[in-house]
KOLTIGU-571188 format. One line per 3 residues: number of its first residue (from 1); their letters; for each residue x, y, z of C-alpha. Coordinates in steps of 0.1 Angstrom, whole numbers. Layout:
// residues N
NUM) a) X,Y,Z; ...;
// end
This chain:
// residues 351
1) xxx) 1151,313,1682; 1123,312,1708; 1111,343,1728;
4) xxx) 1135,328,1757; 1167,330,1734; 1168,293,1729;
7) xxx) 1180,279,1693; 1171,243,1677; 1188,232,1643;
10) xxx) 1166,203,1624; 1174,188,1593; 1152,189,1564;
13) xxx) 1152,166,1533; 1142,179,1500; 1129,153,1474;
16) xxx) 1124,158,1438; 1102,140,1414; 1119,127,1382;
19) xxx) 1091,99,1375; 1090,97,1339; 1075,74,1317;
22) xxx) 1080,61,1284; 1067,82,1257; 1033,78,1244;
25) xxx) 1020,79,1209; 987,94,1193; 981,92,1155;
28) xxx) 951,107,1136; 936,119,1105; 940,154,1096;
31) xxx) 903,173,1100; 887,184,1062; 905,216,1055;
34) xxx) 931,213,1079; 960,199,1068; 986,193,1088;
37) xxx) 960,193,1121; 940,175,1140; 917,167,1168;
40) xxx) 933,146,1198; 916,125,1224; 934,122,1257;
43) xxx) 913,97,1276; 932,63,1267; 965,75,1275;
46) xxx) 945,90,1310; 933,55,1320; 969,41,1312;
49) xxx) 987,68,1335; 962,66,1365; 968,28,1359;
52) xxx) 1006,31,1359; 1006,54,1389; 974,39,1408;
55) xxx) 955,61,1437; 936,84,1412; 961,105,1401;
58) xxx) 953,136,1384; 966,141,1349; 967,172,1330;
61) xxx) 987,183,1295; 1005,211,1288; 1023,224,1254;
64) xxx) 1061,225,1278; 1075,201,1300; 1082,237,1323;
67) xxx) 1042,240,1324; 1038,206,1331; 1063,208,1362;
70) xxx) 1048,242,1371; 1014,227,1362; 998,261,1343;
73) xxx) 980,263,1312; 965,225,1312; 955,220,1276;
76) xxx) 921,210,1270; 904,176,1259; 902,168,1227;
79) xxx) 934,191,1218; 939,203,1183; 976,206,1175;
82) xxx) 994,244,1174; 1020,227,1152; 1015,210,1117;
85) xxx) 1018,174,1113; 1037,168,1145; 1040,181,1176;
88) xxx) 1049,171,1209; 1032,179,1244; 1037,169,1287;
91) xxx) 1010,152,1307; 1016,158,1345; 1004,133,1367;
94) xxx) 1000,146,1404; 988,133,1437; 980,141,1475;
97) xxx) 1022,144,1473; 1024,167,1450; 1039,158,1411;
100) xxx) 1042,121,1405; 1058,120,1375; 1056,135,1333;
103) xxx) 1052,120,1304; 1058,132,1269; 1034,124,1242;
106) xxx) 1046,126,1206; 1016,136,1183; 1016,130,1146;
109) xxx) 990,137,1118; 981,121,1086; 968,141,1058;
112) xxx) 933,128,1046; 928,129,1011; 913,159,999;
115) xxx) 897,167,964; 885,198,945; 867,201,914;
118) xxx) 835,188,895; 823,159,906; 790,159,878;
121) xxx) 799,149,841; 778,145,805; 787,119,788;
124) xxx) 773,120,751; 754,90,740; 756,102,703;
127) xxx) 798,101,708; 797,60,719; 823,43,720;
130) xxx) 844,72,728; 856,80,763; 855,110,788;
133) xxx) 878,114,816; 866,116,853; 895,135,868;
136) xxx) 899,127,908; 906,162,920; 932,148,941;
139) xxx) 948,178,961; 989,172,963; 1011,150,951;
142) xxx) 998,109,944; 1032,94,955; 1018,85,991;
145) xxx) 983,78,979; 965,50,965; 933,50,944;
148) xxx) 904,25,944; 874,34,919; 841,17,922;
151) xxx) 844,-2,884; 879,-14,897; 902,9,883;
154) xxx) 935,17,905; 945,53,885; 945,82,897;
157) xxx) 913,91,867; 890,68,849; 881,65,810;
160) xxx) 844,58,810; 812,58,783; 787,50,800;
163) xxx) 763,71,823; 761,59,860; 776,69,894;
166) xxx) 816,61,902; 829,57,937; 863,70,943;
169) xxx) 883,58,978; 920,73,982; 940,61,1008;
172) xxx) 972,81,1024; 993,61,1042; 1027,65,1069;
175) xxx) 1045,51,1086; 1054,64,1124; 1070,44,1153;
178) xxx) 1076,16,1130; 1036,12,1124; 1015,21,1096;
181) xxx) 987,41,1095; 961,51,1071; 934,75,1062;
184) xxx) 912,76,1037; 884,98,1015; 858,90,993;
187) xxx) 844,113,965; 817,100,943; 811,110,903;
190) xxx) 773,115,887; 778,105,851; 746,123,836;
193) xxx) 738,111,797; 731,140,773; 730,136,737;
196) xxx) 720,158,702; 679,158,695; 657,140,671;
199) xxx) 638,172,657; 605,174,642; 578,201,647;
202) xxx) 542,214,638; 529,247,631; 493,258,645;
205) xxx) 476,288,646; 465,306,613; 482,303,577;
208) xxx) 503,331,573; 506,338,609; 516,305,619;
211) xxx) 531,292,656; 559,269,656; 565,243,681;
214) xxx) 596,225,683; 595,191,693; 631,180,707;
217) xxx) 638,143,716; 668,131,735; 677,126,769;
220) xxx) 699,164,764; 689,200,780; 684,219,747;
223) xxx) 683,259,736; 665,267,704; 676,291,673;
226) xxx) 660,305,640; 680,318,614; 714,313,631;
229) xxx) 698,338,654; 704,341,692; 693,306,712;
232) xxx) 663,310,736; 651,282,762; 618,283,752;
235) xxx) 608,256,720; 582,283,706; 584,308,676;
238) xxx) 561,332,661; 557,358,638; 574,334,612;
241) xxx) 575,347,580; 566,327,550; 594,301,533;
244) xxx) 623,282,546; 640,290,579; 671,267,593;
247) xxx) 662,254,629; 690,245,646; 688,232,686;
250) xxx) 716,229,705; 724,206,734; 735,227,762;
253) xxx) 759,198,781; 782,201,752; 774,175,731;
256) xxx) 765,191,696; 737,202,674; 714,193,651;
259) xxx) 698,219,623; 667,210,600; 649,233,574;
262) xxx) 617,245,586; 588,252,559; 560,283,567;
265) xxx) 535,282,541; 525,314,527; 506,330,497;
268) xxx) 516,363,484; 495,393,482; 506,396,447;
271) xxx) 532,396,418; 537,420,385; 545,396,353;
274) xxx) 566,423,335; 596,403,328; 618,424,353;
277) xxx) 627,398,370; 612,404,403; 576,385,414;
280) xxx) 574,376,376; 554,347,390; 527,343,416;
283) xxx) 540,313,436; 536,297,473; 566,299,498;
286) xxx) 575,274,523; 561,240,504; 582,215,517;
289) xxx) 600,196,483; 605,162,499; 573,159,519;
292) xxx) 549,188,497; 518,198,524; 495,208,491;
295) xxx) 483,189,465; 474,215,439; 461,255,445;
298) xxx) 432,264,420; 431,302,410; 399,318,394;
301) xxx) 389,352,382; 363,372,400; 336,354,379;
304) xxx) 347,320,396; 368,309,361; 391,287,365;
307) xxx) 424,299,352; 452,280,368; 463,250,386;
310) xxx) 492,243,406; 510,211,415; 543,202,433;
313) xxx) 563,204,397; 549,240,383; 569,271,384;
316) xxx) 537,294,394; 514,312,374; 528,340,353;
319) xxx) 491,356,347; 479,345,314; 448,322,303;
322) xxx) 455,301,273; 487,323,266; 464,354,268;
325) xxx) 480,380,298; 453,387,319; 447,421,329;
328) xxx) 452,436,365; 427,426,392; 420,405,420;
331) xxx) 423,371,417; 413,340,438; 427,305,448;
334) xxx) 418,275,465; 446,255,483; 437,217,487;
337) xxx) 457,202,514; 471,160,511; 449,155,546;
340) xxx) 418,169,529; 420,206,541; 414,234,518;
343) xxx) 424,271,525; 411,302,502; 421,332,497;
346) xxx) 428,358,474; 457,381,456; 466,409,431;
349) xxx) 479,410,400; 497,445,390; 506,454,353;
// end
């Protein structure tokens, strides 16, 4: 009604937009440690709607087709999914008219393979031919995934003996919209060798305060024990007593030990031949039977006599000259070495 009381009746015609298009589909691989999600690029199916529509359009995606037609909350580009493993979203196209149409894209994810677990083993030279098993640490069930190792194999683990590096590619597959599609992981294995040691070692320093040096060879990582005592890292002993002591060295990968006799020279201070059964004899500890380090020990009395002499097969001087017991005192000996070396030195004998 106008200020002048006139009236005018118009028609109006209301048009609604029911533009839709066929429904659009966007497959990816799960992102690592995700599951079930994924990252989702927008842009192709963009360029086909603008295309499909023509006069640059404006598309945006929402998570409803009620924000799509109301156009609020426009999901941003790449989208991760809110939903696990599928989900479905709106794109709104729109134009100087207003909203041109929808469109409803179905999103789907595939799991990439994922793996837990050691991916270093030891593999024992001293145990060839015998096998050790490289396990995949596959995550979930293997009924939708395929396994492709590096030497061939198609199992889910290998058998192997020999050191080297293995290649592991699993595949997950689906199907979706009658198409297959397929992601994959790959995980690779260090096969380190290890194996027992060859032992030997030397001794330096003074006699009867001797240093011991294990010498260890083998490709192993090795810890070092006296006695059955506790293992240490480093190869070195000291303070050794005189006689036999049981080395034993231990690979530290797993793969077993290896013990030897160790033999410290010494010379006692004394002994007391009374027939009581205790240092009856004056004898040298620590002469190695198979491989003897002396070959004889001279003892004298104080006037440079010679009384005594020792060799690999005596039993040690019980204190008498010529079956004569000689009487308590100092005493002195001369220790010639196979390489030439002599030692000297001197003891007591107690009646």
């Amino acid at each position: 009604m106008s200020d002048y009381g006139c009236v005018g009746v118009a028609e109006v015609t209301l048009k609604t937009t029911t533009n839709t298009v066929s429904d659009f589909f966007l497959v990816n691989c799960s992102t690592a440690g995700t599951p079930g999600f994924a990252s989702f690029n927008f842009s192709e199916i963009t360029l086909e709607l603008e295309a499909l529509f023509g006069n640059n359009p404006e598309v945006t995606y929402h998570l409803s087709y009620n924000e799509a037609i109301s156009q609020t909350n426009p999901l941003p580009n790449p989208f991760i999914n809110t939903q696990a493993n599928t989900q479905t979203i709106y794109a709104r196209i729109s134009g100087d008219r207003g909203c041109l149409g929808t469109a409803r894209i179905k999103l789907s994810v595939v799991n990439t393979p994922e793996f837990e677990g050691e991916e270093t083993y030891f593999y024992c030279l001293n145990t060839y031919p015998s096998t050790i098993t490289i396990d995949p640490g596959f995550i979930g069930t293997i009924s939708d995934a395929t396994f492709n190792w590096s030497n061939g194999e198609t199992t889910p683990s290998i058998e192997v003996n020999e050191p080297g590096t293995y290649t592991l590619t699993v595949t997950r597959s689906k199907t979706i919209n009658n198409e297959e599609y397929s992601c994959s992981n790959t995980r690779t294995f260090t096969v380190l060798p290890s194996e027992t040691a060859q032992l030997t070692y030397e001794l330096t320093g003074n006699i009867g305060n001797p240093i011991l040096t294990v010498i260890a060879e083998g490709t192993g990582s090795y810890s070092y024990s006296l006695d059955n005592g506790p293992y240490q890292q480093s190869p070195v002993f000291e303070n050794l007593s005189p006689g036999e002591h049981l080395l034993t060295v231990k690979d530290i990968n797993g793969c077993g030990s290896t013990t030897i006799t160790v033999y410290i020279l010494g010379f006692p201070n004394f002994f007391t031949p009374n027939n009581d059964g205790y240092h009856d004899t004056w004898q040298i500890a620590g002469q190695n039977p198979d491989s003897p380090q002396l070959q004889r020990i001279e003892i004298y009395d104080r006037f440079s006599k010679l009384l005594y002499v020792l060799n690999k097969n005596s039993n040690g001087w019980n204190g008498t000259y010529n079956g004569t017991p000689m009487p308590s005192s100092d005493y002195w000996f001369k220790a010639i070495f196979k390489n030439g070396m002599t030692y000297r030195g001197h003891f007591t004998l107690k009646r």
